[in-house]
Structures are given as C-alpha cells and as structure tokens.
PyMOL Python script that loads the backbone (N, CA, C, O; Angstrom):
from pymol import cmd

cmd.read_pdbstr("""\
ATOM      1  N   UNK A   1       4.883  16.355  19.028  1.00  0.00           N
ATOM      2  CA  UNK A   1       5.855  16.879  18.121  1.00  0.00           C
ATOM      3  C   UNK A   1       7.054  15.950  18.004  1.00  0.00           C
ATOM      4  O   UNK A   1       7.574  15.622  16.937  1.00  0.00           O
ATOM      5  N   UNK A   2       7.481  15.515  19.359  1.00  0.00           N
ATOM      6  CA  UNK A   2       8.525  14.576  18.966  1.00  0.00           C
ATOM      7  C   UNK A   2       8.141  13.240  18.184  1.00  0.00           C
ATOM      8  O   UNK A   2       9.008  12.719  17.482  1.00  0.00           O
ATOM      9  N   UNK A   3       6.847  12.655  18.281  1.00  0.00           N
ATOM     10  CA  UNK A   3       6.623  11.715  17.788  1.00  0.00           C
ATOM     11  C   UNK A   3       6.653  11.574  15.791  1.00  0.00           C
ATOM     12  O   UNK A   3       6.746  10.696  14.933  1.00  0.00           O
ATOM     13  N   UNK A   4       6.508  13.078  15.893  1.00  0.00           N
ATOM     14  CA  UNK A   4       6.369  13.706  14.410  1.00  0.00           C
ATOM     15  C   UNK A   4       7.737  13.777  14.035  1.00  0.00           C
ATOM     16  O   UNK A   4       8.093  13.180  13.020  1.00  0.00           O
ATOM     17  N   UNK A   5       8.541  14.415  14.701  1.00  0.00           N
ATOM     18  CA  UNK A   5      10.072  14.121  14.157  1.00  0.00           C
ATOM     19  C   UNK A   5      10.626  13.094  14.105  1.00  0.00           C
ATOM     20  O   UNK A   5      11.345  12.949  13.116  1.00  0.00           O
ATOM     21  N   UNK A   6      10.557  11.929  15.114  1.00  0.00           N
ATOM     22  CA  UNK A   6      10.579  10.778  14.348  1.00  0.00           C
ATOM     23  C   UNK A   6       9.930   9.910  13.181  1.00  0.00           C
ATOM     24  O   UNK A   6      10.324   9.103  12.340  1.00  0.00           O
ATOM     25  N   UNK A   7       9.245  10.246  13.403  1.00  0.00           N
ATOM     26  CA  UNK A   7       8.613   9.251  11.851  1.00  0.00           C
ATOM     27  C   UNK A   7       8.847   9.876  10.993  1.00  0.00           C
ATOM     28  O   UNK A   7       8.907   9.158   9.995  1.00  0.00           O
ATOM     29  N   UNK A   8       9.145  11.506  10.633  1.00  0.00           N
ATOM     30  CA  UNK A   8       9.642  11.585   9.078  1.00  0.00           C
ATOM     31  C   UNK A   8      10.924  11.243   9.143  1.00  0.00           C
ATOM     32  O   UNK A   8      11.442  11.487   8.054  1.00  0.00           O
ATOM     33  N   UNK A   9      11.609  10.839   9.825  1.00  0.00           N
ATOM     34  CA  UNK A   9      12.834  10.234   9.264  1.00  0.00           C
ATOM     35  C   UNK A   9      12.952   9.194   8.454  1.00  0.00           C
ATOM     36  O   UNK A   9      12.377   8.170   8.823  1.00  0.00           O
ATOM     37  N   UNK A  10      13.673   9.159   7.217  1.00  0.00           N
ATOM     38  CA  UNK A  10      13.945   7.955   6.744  1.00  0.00           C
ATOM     39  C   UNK A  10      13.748   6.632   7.261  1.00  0.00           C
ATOM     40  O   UNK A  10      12.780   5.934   6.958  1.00  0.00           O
ATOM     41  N   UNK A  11      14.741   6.259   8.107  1.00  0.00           N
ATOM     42  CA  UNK A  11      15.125   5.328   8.539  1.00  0.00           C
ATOM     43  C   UNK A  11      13.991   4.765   9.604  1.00  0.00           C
ATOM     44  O   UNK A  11      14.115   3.663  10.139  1.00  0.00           O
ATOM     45  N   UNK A  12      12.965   5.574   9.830  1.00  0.00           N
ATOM     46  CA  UNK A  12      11.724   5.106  10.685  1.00  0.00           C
ATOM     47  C   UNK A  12      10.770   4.934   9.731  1.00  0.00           C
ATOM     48  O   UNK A  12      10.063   3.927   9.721  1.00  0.00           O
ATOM     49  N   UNK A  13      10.661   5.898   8.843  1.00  0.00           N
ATOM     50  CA  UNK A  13       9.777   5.801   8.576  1.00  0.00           C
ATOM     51  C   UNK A  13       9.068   4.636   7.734  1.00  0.00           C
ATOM     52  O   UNK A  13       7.940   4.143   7.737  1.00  0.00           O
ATOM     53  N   UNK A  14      10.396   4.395   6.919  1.00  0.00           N
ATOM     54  CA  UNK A  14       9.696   2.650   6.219  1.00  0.00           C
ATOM     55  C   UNK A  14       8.642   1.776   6.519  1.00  0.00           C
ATOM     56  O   UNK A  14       7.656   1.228   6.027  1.00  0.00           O
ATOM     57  N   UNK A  15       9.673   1.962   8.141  1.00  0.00           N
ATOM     58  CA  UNK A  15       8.749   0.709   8.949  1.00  0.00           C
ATOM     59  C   UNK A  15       7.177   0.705   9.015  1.00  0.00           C
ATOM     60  O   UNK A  15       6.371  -0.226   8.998  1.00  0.00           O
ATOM     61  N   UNK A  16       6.976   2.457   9.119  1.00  0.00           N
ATOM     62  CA  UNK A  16       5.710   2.687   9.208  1.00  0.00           C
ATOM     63  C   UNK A  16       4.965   2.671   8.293  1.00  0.00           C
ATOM     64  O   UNK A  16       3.742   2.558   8.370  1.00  0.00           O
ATOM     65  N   UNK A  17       5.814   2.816   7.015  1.00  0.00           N
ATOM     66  CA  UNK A  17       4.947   2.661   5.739  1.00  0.00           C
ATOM     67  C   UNK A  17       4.322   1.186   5.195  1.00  0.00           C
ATOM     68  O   UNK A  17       3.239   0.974   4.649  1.00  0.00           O
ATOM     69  N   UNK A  18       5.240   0.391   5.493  1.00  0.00           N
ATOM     70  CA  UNK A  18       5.672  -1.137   5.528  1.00  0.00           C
ATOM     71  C   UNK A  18       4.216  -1.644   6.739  1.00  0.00           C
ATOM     72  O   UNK A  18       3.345  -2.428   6.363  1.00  0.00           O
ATOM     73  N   UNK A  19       4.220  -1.061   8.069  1.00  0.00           N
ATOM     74  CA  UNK A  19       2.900  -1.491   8.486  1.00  0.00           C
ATOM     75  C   UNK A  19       1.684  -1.153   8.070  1.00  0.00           C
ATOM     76  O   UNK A  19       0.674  -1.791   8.370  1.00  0.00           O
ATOM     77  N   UNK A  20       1.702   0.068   7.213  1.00  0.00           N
ATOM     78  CA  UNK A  20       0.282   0.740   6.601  1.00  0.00           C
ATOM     79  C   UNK A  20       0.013  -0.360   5.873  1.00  0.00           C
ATOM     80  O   UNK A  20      -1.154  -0.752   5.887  1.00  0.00           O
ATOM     81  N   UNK A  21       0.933  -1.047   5.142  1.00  0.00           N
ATOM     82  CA  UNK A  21       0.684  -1.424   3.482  1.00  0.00           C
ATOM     83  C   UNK A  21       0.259  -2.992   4.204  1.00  0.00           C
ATOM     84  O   UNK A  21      -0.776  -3.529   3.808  1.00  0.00           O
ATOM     85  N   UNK A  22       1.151  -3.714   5.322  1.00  0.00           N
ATOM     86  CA  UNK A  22       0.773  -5.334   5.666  1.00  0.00           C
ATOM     87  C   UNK A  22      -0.927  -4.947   6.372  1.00  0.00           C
ATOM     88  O   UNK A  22      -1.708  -5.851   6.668  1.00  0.00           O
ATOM     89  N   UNK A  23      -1.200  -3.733   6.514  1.00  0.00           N
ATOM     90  CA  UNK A  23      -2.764  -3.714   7.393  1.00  0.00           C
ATOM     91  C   UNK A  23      -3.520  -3.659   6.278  1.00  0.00           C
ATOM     92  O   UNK A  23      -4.491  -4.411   6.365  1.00  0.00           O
ATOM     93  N   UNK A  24      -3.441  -2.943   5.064  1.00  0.00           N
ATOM     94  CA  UNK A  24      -4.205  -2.727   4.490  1.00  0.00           C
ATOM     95  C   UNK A  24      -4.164  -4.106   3.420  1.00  0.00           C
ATOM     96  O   UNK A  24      -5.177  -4.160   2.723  1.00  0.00           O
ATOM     97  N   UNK A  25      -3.146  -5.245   3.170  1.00  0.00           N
ATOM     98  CA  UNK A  25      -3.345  -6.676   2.598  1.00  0.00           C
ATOM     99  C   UNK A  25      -4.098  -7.122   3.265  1.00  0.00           C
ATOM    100  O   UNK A  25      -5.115  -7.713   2.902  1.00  0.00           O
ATOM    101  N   UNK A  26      -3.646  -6.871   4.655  1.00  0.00           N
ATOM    102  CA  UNK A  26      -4.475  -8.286   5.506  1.00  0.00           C
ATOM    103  C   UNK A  26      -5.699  -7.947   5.513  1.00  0.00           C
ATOM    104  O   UNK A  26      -6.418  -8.894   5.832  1.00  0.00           O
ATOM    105  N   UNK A  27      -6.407  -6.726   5.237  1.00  0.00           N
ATOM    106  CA  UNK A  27      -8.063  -6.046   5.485  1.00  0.00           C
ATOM    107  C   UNK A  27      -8.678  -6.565   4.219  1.00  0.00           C
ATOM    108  O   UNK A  27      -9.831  -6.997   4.206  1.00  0.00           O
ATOM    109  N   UNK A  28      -7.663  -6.512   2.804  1.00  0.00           N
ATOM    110  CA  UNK A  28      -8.239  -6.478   1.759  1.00  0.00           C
ATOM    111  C   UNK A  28      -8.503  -8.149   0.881  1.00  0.00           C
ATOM    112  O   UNK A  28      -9.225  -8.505  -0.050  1.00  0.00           O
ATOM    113  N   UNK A  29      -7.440  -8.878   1.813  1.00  0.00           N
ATOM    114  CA  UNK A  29      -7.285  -9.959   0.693  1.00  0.00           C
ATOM    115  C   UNK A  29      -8.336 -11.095   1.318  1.00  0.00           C
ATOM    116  O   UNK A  29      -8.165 -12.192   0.787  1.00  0.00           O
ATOM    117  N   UNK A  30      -9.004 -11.079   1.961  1.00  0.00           N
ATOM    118  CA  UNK A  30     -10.518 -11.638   1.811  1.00  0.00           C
ATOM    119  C   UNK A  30     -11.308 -11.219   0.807  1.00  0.00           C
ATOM    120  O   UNK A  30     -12.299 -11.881   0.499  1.00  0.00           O
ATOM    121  N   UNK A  31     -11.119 -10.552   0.432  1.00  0.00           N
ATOM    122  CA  UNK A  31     -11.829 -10.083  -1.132  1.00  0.00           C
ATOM    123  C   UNK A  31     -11.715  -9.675  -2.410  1.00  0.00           C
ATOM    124  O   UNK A  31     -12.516  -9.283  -3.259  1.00  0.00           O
ATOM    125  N   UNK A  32      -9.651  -9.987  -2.339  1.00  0.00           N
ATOM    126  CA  UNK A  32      -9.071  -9.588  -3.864  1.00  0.00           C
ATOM    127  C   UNK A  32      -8.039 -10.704  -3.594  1.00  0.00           C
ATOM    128  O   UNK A  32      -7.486 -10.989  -2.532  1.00  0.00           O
ATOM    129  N   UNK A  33      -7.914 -11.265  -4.820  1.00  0.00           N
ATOM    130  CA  UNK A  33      -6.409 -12.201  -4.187  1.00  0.00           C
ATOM    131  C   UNK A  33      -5.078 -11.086  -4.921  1.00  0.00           C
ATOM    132  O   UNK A  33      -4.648 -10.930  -6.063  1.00  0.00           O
ATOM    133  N   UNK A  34      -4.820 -10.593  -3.831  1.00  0.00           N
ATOM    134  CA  UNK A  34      -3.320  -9.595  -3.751  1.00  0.00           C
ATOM    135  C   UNK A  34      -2.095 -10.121  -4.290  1.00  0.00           C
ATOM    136  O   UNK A  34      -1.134  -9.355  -4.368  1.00  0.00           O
ATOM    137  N   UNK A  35      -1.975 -11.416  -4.705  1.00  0.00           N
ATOM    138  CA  UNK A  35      -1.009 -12.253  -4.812  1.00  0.00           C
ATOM    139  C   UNK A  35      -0.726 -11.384  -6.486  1.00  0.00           C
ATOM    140  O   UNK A  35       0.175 -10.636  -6.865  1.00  0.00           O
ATOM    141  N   UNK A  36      -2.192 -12.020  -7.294  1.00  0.00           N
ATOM    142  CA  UNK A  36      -2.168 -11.374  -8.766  1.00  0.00           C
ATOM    143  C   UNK A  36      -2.613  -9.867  -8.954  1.00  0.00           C
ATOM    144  O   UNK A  36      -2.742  -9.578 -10.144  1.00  0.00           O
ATOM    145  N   UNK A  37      -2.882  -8.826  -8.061  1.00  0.00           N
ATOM    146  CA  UNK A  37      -2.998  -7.723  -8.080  1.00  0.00           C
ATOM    147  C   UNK A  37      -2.288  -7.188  -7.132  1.00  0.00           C
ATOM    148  O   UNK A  37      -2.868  -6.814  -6.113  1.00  0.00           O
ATOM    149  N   UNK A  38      -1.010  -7.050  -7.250  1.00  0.00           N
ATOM    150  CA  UNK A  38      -0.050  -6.247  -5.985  1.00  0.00           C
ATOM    151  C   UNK A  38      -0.930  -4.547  -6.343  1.00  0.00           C
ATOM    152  O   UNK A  38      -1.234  -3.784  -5.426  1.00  0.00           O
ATOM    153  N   UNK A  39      -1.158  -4.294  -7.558  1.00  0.00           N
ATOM    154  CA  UNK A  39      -1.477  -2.580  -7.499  1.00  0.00           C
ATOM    155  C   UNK A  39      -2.174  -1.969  -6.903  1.00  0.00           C
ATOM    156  O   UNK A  39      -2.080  -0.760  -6.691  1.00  0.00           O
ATOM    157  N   UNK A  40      -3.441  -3.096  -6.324  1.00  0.00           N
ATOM    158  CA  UNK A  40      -4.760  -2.995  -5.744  1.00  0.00           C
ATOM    159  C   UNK A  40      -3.933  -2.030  -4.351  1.00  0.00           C
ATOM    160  O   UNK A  40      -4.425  -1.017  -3.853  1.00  0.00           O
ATOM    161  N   UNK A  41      -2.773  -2.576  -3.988  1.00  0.00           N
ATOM    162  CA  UNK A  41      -2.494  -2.239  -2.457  1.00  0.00           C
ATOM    163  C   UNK A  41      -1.398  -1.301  -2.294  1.00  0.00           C
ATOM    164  O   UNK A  41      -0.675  -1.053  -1.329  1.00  0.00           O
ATOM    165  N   UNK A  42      -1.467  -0.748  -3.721  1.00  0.00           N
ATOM    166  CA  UNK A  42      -0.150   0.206  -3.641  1.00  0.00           C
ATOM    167  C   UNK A  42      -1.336   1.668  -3.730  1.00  0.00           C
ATOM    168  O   UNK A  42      -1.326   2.648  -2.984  1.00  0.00           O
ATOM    169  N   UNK A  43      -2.413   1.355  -5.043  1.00  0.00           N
ATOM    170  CA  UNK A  43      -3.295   2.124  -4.898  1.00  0.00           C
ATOM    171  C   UNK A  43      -3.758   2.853  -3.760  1.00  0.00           C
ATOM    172  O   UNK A  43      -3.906   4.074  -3.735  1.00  0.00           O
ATOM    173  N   UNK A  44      -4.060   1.783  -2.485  1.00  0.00           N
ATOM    174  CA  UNK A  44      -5.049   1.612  -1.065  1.00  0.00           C
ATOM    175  C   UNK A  44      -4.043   2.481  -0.599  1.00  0.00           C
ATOM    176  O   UNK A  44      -4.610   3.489  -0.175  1.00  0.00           O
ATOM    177  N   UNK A  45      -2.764   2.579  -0.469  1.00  0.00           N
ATOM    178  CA  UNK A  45      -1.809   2.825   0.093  1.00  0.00           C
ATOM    179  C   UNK A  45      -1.734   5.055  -0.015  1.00  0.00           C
ATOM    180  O   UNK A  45      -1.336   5.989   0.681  1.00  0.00           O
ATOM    181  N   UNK A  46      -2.301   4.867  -1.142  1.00  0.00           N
ATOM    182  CA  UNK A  46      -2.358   6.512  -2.005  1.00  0.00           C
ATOM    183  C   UNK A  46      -3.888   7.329  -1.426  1.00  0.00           C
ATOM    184  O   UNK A  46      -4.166   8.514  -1.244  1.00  0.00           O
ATOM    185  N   UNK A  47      -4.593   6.163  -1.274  1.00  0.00           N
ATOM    186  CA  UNK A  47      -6.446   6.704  -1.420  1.00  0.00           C
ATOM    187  C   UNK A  47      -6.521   7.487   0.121  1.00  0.00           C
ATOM    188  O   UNK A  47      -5.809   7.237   1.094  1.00  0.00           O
ATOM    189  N   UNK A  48      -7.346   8.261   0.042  1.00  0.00           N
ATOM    190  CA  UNK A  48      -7.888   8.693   1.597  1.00  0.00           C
ATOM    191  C   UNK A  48      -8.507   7.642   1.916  1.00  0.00           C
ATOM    192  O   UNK A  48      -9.132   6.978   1.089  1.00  0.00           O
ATOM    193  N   UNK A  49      -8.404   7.290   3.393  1.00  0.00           N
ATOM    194  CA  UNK A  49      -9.366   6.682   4.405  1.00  0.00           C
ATOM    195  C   UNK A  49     -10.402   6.486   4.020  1.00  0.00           C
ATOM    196  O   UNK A  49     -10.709   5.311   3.814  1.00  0.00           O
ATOM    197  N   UNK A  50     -11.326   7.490   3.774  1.00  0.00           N
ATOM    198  CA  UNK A  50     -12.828   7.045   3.279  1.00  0.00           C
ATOM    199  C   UNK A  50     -13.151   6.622   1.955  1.00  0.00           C
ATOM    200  O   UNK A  50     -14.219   6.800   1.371  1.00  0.00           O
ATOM    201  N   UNK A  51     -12.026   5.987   1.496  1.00  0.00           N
ATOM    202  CA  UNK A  51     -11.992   5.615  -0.221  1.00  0.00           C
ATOM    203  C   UNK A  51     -11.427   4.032   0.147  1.00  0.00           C
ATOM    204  O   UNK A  51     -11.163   3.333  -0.832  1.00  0.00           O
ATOM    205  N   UNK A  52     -11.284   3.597   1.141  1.00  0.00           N
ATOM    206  CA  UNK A  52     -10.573   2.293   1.416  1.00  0.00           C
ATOM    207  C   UNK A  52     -11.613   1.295   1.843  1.00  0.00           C
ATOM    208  O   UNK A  52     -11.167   0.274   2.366  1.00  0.00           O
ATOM    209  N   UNK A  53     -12.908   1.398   1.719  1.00  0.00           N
ATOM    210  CA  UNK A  53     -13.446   0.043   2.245  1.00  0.00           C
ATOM    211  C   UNK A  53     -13.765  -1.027   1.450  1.00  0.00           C
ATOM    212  O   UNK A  53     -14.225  -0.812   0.328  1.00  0.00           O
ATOM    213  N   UNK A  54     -13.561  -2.382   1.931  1.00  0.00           N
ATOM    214  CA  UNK A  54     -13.155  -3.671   0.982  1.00  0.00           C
ATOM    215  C   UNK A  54     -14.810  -4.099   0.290  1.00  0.00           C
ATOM    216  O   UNK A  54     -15.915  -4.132   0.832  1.00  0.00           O
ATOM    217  N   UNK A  55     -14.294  -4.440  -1.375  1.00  0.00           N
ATOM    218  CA  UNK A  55     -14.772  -4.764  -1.855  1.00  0.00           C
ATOM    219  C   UNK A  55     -14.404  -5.660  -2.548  1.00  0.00           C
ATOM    220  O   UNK A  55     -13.213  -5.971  -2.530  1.00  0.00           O
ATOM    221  N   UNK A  56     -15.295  -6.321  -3.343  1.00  0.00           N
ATOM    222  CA  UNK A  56     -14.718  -7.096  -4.921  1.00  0.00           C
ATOM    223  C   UNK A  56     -14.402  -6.876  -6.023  1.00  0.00           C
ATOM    224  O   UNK A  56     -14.378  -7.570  -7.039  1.00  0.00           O
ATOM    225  N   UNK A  57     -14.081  -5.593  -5.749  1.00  0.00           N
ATOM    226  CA  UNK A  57     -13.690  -4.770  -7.439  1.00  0.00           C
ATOM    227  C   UNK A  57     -13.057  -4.057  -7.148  1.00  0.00           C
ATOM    228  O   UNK A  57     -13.705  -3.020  -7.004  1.00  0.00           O
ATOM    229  N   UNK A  58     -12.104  -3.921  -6.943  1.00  0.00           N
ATOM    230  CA  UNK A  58     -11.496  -2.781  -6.608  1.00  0.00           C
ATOM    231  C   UNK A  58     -10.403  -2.703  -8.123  1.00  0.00           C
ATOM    232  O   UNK A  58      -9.752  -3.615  -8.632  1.00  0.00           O
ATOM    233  N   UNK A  59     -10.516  -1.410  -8.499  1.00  0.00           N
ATOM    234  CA  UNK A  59      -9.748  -1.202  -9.657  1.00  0.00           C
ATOM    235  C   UNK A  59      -8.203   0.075  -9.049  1.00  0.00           C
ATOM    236  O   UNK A  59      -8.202   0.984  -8.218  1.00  0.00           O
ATOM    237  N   UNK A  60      -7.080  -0.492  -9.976  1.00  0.00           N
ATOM    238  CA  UNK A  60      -5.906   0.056  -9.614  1.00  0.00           C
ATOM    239  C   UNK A  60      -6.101   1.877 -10.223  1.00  0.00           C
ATOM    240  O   UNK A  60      -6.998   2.216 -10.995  1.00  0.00           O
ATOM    241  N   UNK A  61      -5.266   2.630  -9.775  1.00  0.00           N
ATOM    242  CA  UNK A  61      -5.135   3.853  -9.899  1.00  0.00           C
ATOM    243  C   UNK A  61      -3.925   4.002 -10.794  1.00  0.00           C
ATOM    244  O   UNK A  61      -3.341   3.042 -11.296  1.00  0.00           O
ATOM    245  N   UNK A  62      -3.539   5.454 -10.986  1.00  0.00           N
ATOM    246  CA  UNK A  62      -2.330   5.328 -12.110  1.00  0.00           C
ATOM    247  C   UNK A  62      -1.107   5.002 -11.263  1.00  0.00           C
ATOM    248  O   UNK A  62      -0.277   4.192 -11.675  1.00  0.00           O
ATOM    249  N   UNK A  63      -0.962   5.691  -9.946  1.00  0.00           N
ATOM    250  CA  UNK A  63      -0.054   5.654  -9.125  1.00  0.00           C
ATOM    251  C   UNK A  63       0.225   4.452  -8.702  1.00  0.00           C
ATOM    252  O   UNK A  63       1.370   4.030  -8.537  1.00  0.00           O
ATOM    253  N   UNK A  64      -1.093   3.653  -8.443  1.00  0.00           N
ATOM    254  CA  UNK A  64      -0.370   1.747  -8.069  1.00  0.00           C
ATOM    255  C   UNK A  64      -0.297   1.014  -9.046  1.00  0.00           C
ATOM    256  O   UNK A  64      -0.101  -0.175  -8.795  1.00  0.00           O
ATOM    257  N   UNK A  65      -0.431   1.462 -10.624  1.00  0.00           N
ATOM    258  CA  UNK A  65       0.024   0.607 -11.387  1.00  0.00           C
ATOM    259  C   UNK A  65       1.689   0.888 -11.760  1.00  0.00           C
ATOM    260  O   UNK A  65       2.437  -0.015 -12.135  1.00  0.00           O
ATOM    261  N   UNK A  66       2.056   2.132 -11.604  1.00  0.00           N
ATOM    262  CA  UNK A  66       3.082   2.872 -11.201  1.00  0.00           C
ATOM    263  C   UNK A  66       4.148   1.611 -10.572  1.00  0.00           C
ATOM    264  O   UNK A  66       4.993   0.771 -10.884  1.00  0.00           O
ATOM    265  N   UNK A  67       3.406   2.189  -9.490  1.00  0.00           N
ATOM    266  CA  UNK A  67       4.232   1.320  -8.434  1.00  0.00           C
ATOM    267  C   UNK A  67       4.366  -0.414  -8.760  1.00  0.00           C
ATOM    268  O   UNK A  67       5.501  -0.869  -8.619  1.00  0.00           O
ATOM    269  N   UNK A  68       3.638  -1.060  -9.042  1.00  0.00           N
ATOM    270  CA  UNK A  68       2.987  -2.232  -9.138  1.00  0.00           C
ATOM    271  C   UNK A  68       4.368  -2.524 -10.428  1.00  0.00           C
ATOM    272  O   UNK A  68       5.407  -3.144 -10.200  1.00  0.00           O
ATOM    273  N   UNK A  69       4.067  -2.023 -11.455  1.00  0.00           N
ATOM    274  CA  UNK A  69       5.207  -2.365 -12.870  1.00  0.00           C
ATOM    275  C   UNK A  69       6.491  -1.849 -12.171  1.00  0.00           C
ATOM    276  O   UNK A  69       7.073  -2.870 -11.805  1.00  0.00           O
ATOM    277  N   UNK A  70       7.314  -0.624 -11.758  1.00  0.00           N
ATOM    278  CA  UNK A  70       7.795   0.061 -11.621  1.00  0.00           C
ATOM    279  C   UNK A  70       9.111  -0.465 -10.087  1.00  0.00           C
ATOM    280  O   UNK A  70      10.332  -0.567 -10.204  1.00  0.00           O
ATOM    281  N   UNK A  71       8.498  -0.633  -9.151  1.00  0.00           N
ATOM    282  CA  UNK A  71       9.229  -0.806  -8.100  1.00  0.00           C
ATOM    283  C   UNK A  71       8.658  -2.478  -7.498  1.00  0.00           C
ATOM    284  O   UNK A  71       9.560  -3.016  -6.855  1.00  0.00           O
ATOM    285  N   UNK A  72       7.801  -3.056  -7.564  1.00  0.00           N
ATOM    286  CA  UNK A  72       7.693  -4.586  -7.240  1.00  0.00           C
ATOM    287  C   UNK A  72       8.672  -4.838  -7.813  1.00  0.00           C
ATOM    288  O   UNK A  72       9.713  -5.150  -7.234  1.00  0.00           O
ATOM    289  N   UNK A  73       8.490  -4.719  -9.627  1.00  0.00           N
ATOM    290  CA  UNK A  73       9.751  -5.536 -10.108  1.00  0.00           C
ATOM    291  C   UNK A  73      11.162  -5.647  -9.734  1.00  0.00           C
ATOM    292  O   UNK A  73      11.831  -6.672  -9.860  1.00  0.00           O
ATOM    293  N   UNK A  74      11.636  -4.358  -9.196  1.00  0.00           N
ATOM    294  CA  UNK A  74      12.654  -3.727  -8.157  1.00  0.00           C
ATOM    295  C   UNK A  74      13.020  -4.748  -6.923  1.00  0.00           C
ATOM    296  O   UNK A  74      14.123  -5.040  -6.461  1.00  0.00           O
ATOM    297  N   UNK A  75      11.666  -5.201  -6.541  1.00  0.00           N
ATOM    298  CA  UNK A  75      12.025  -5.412  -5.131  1.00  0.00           C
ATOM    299  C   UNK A  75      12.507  -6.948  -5.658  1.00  0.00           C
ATOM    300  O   UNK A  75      13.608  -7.375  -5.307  1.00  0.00           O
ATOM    301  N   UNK A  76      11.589  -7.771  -6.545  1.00  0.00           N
ATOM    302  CA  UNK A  76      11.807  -8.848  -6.137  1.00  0.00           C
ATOM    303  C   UNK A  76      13.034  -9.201  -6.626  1.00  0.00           C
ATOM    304  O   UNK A  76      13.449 -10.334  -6.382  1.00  0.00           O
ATOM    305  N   UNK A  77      13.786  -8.331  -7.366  1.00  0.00           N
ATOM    306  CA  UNK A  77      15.475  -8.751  -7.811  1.00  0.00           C
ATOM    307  C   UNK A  77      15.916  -8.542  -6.592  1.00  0.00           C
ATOM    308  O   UNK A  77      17.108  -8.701  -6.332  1.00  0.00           O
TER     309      UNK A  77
END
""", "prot")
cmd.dss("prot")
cmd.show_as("cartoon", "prot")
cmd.util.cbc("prot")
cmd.orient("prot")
C-alpha cells in the first residue's frame, strides 16, 4: 500500500512513466525506427501487455497519434 501511495504522486510518478516508455523503445526499436515514428511508443505506452509484442508493423492508435502531434511537439520547444 505504501508503495501505491507513492507512485500516484505526481512528482514520482513521471519517473515511472518515463521508465515504462525508455523500456518499451529499447524492446521495440530493433524493429521500428522510433526516431520517425515517436506514436508507435506513445501507442505501446496505452495497449495492454498482451497487445505489446514487437513486430514490423506496428500501426499507431488514435491516442499516440494524439500524443505524437500534440505533446512531442511540446516537448521539443
């Protein structure tokens, strides 16, 4: 339980989101170059577990193209 009250905090929780998202590049980009599809991993980021195993096609969802147009552009200003 305490471990649960920490991580929904804000201020923790990033971090943890931030490691979901560098595990799931580093799993995926042997087989997509992530560089020209950031959505691929915003998508991965949304999917259940058993919807995540790497392929060569992986097509974006509405939510990581969302994200992908929406808040990348955000970040990199």
């Amino acid at each position: 339980m305490d471990l649960y009250e920490y991580v929904k905090q804000p201020e923790h929780s990033i971090f943890f989101a931030a490691a979901r998202m560098r595990e799931l590049a580093d799993r995926w980009k042997r087989f997509v170059n992530l560089d020209t599809m950031p959505e691929i991993v915003s998508t991965l980021y949304h999917l259940p577990d058993d919807k995540k195993k790497p392929h060569g096609n992986p097509q974006p969802n509405e939510r990581g193209l969302q994200i992908a147009h929406e808040f990348y552009k955000l970040a990199k200003e």
